[in-house]
C-alpha positions as CSV (number, residue, x, y, z in Angstrom):
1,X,-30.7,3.7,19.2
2,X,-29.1,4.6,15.9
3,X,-29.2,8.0,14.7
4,X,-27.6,10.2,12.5
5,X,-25.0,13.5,12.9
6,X,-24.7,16.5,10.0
7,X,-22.1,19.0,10.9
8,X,-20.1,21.6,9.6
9,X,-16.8,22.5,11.1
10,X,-15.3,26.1,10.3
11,X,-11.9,26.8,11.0
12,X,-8.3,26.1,9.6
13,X,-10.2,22.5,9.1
14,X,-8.6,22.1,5.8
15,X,-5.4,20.8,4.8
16,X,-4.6,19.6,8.0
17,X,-5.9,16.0,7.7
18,X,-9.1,17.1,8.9
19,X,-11.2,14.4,6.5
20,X,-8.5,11.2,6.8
21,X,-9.0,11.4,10.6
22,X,-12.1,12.2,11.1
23,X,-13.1,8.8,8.7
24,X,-10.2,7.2,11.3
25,X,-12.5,8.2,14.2
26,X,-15.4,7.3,12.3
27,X,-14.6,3.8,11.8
28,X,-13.1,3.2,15.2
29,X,-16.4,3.9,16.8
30,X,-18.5,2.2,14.0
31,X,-20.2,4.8,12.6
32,X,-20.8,5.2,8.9
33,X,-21.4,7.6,6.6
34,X,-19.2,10.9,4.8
35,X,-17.0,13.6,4.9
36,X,-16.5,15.7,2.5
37,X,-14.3,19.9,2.0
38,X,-16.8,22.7,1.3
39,X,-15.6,25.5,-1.4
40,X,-16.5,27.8,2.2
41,X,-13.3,26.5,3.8
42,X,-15.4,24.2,6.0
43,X,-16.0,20.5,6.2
44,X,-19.2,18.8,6.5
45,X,-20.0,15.8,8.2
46,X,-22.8,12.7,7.5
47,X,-22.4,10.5,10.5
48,X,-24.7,8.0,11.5
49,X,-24.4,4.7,14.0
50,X,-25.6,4.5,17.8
51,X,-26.1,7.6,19.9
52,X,-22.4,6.9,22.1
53,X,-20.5,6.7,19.0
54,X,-21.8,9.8,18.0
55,X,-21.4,11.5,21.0
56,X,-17.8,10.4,20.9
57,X,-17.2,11.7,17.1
58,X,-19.2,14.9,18.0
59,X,-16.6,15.4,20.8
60,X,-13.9,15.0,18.9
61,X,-15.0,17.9,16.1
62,X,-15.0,20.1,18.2
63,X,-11.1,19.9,18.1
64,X,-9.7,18.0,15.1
65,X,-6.7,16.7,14.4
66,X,-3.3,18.3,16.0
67,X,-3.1,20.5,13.3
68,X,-6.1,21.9,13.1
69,X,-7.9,24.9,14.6
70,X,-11.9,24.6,15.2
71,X,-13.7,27.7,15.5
72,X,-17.3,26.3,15.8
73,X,-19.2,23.0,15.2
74,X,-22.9,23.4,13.7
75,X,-24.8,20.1,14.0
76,X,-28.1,18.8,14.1
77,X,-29.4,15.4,14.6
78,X,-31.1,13.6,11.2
79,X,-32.9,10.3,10.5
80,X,-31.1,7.2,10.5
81,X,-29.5,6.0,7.0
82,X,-28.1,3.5,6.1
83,X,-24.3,3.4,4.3
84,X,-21.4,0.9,3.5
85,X,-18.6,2.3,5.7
86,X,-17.3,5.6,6.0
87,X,-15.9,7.3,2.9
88,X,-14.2,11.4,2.1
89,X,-15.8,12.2,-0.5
């Protein structure tokens, strides 16, 4: 069933790559959607493809890239949208 993902990451989740591989893991599991840097320090997330994908991007917030350092993942599940790809915005 196809779903979609919001999340915000908090952190040192910026300037460490956070939105290049997170569109990476994104597109490797088939998911579409957006990332995007808050002003706040954190990033947000717009994911949205089948619940496994998700689960496996969901997973994979929670640490980040190797230089990274997640404090906390806030997410919620939305209603299904569609999008071409997955872009940083």
């Amino acid at each position: 069933m196809k779903r979609g993902l919001h999340c915000y990451i908090s952190g040192r989740v910026q300037g460490v790559f956070f939105r290049m591989e997170t569109r990476q893991q994104a597109i490797l599991h088939g998911l579409s959607g957006w990332v995007r840097n808050l002003p706040d320090g954190r990033v947000e997330v717009m994911a949205f493809g089948e619940d496994a994908s998700l689960a496996h991007l969901a997973e994979w917030l929670k640490r980040g890239p190797e230089l990274a350092r997640v404090l906390a993942v806030e997410q919620k599940e939305v209603d299904y949208q569609a999008h071409n790809g997955f872009i940083i915005r």
